[in-house]
N, C-alpha and C positions, 0 to 999 in steps of 0.2 A: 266081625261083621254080624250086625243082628240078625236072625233067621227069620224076622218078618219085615220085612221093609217098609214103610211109612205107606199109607193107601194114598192115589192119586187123590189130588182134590177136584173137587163138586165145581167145574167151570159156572156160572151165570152170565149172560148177557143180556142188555135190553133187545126187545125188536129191534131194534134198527139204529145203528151208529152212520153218521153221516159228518159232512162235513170235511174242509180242507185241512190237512195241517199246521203247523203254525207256521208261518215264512223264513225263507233264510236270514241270518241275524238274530234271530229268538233263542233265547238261552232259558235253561230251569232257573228258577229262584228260589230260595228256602226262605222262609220263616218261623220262628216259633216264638212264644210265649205261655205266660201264664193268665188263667183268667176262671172267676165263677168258680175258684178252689182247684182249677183243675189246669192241664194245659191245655194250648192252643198249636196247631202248625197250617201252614199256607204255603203252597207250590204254586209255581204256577208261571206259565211261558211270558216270557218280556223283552225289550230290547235288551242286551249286554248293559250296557249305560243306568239303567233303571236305577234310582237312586231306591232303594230297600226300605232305608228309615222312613221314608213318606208314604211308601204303602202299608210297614207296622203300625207307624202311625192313624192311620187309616181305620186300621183292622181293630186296635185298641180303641178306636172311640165308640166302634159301633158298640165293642163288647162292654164295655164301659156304661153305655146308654143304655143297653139290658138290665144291669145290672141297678141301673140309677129306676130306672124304671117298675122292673117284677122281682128284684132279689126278697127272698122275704128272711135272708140274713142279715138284711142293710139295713137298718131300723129309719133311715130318711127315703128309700125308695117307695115310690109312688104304691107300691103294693102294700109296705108295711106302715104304711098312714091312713089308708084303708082300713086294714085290721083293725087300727086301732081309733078308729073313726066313731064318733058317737052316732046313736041309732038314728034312725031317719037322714043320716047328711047325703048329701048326693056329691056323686066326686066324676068330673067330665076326664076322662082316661087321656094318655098320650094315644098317637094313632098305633105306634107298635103293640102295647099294650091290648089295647082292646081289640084287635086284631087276633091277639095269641088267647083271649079269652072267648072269646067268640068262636075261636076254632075247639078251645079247653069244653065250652058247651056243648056243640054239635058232637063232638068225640062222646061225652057223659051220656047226651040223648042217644045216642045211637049201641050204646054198652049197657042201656040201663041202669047206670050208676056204678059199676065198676073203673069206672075213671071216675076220678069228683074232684074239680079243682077247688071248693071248700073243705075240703079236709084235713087243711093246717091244722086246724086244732089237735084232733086224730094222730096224724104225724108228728105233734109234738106229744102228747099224752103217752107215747110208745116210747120215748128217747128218741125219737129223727131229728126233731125241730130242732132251730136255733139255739145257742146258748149264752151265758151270762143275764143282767136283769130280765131279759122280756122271757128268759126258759117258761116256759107250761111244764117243765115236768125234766126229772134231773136225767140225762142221757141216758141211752139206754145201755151202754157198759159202765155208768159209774157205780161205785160200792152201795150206793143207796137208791138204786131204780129197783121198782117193783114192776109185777107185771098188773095194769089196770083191772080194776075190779068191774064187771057188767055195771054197777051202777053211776062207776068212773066214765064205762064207755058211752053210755048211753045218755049224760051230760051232754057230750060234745056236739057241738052245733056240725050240723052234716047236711045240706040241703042243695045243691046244684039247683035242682027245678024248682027253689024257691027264690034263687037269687035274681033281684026285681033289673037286669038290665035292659037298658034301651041302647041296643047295637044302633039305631040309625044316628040317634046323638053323644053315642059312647058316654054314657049317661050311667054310670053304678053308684046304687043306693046301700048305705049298707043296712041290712035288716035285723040286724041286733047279736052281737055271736059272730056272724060270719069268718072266718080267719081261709084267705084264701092261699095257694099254693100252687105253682105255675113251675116249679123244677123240671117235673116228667114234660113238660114242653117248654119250657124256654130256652132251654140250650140249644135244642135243635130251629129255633126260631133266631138265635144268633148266629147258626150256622148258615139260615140262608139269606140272614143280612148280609154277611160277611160275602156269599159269594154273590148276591145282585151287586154289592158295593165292588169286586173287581169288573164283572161285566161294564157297569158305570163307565170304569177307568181304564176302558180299553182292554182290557185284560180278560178276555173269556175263556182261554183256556188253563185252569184252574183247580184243584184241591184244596178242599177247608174241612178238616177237624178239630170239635173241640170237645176233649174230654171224651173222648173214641167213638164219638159221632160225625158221619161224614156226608159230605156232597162233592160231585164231581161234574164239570161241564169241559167240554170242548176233546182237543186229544193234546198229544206230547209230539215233540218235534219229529219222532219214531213211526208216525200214525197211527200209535198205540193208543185206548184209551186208559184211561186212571185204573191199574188193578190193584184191590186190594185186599186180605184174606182176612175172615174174620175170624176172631179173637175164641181159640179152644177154650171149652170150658175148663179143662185142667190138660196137661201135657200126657196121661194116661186117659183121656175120655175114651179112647177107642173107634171115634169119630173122624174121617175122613172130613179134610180142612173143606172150607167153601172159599173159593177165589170168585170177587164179582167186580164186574169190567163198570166203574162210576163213570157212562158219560150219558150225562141228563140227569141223573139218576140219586140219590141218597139214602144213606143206612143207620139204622139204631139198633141199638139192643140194649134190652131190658133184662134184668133175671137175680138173681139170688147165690149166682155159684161164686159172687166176690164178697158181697155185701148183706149177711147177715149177724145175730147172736146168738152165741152159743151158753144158756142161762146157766148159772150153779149144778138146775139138774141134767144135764147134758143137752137137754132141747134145743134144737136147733130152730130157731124164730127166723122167718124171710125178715127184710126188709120191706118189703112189699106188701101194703096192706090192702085189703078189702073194707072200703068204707060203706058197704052195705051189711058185712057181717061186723065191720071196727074192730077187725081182729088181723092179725098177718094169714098171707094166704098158707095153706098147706095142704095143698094138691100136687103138689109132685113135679110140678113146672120149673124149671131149672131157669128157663132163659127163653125171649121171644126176639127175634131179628125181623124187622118190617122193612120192606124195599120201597119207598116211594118216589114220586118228582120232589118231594120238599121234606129238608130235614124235620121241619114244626109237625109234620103229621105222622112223619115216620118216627119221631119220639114219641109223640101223644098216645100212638096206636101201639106201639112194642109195648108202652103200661097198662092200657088197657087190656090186651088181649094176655097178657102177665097175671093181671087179677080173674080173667074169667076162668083162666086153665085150661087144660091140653082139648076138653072136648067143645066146651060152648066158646071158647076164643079161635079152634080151628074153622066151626060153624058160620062163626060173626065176620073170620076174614073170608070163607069163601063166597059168604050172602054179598058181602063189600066188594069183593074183587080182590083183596087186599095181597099182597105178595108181602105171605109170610112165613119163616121156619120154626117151629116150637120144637124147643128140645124136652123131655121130662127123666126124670131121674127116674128109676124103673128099683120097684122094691125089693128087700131083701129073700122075698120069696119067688120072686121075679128073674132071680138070680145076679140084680144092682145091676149098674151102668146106666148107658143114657139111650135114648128112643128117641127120632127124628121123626118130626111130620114135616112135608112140606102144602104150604097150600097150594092150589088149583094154579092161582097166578105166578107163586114161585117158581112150580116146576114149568111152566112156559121159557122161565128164563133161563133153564138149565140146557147147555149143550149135549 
């Protein structure tokens, strides 16, 4: 038996859960897939009967239509014809589209450019981007990536508060350069298609993750609502788990404890760049989890407050209201491990 036993976990609930639960005859339903590189899964209370395949079905087109739409892997989506759009064209957006860019704006203006959905280019000049003909620049673990020269980074077209759009007629111009970038919120923008599209279908009581981004609505036949714990940053963090009750409610995280490189000289490069410095961040930020009513802004926002770091991103979520957890990795004179903040809104939700 270990002599320290696992620490209880950090309950969260919203204000207020309400609501009947789901009637007798209602069974759990599973689904899962793949989707956007990554997977997908869907619960969610239905008659016994419910035929599955027409709700995957369902679930696959919306993912599908994101993808047809903002992938900027898919060189025929509406994003990556953009990019590659001659100067001056103007291009009128699908409505999901300019919705998810609209919101990619107000998140920029409100970060001061720690978020900037133009800085595909950026992202690929690092090894992030795309690969085969349309690469910018060879991955960032191939045998032959370097790391960008100041005069490499300072090339790349970086402009949010230049980019000419008309939200009233979803009307984007391109202005010559621009290479837009929509990952840090688009997935969570298919996750709240996915759960409007069972509300639709009768089906409100509900979980939808894709790619360990979540939303939850209604309760379970139990009158339980959706719990679910987030993802330690390693199985030694020394971090007491968070368990959070999803009804209403959805989650993201953003962070660097999965997804970095590690160069020739030992450096350790985030993932996560800073497109005001067009450099990876390295401030000591590990990871940011944001709790909102919609996955699209609790993506949008776990990235941004990722690039501001532990102090001006804990500032910008308490200024917002934002209920959010930054973890930061704590130096070796520090004595290592990880540091928890929670913001002002988070800790509201904590039992």
């Amino acid at each position: 038996m270990s002599p320290h036993p696992p620490p209880e976990p950090r309950v969260l609930v919203p204000l207020r859960i309400d609501g009947e639960p789901p009637s007798l005859g209602q069974t759990l339903h599973a689904l899962d897939g793949e989707t956007m590189g990554t997977t997908w899964s869907v619960r969610f209370i239905g008659p016994a009967g419910l035929r599955d395949s027409t709700i995957a079905e369902a679930v696959v087109h919306v993912c599908d239509d994101v993808i047809e739409q903002m992938s900027h892997w898919t060189a025929a989506s509406d994003l990556s014809r953009f990019n590659r759009a001659a100067v001056g064209s103007v291009r009128v957006l699908p409505e999901g589209f300019a919705s998810v860019l609209d919101a990619a704006l107000r998140i920029a203006a409100a970060s001061d450019g720690a978020y900037d959905p133009t800085a595909g280019g950026l992202v690929a000049l690092w090894g992030f981007g795309p690969t085969g003909e349309t690469a910018l620049a060879p991955r960032h673990d191939a045998p032959d990536f370097r790391v960008p020269s100041a005069a490499d980074r300072a090339r790349v077209h970086c402009g949010w508060d230049s980019l000419p759009w008309d939200g009233e007629r979803r009307a984007l111009t391109q202005p010559g350069g621009a290479t837009l970038d929509l990952s840090a919120i688009a997935k969570g923008h298919a996750v709240d298609r996915v759960s409007e599209l069972l509300t639709r279908l009768g089906l409100p009581n509900h979980l939808v993750e894709i790619g360990g981004e979540l939303r939850g609505a209604g309760l379970k036949p139990d009158g339980q609502p959706w719990w679910v714990d987030l993802e330690p940053l390693s199985a030694d963090c020394g971090l007491a788990p968070v368990r959070l009750a999803l009804h209403g409610l959805a989650v993201a995280t953003s962070g660097d404890y999965r997804k970095y490189y590690a160069g020739a000289d030992g450096h350790r490069r985030s993932h996560t760049l800073d497109p005001r410095t067009r450099q990876p961040v390295a401030h000591g930020l590990a990871a940011v989890t944001v709790v909102h009513d919609s996955a699209m802004w609790a993506d949008g926002w776990s990235t941004a407050l990722m690039v501001l770091g532990p102090r001006d991103g804990l500032a910008l979520a308490d200024r917002l209201g934002l209920a959010a957890l930054l973890v930061r990795r704590r130096t070796a004179a520090e004595g290592g491990g990880f540091e928890e903040t929670f913001s002002a809104a988070m800790r509201e939700l904590m039992l």
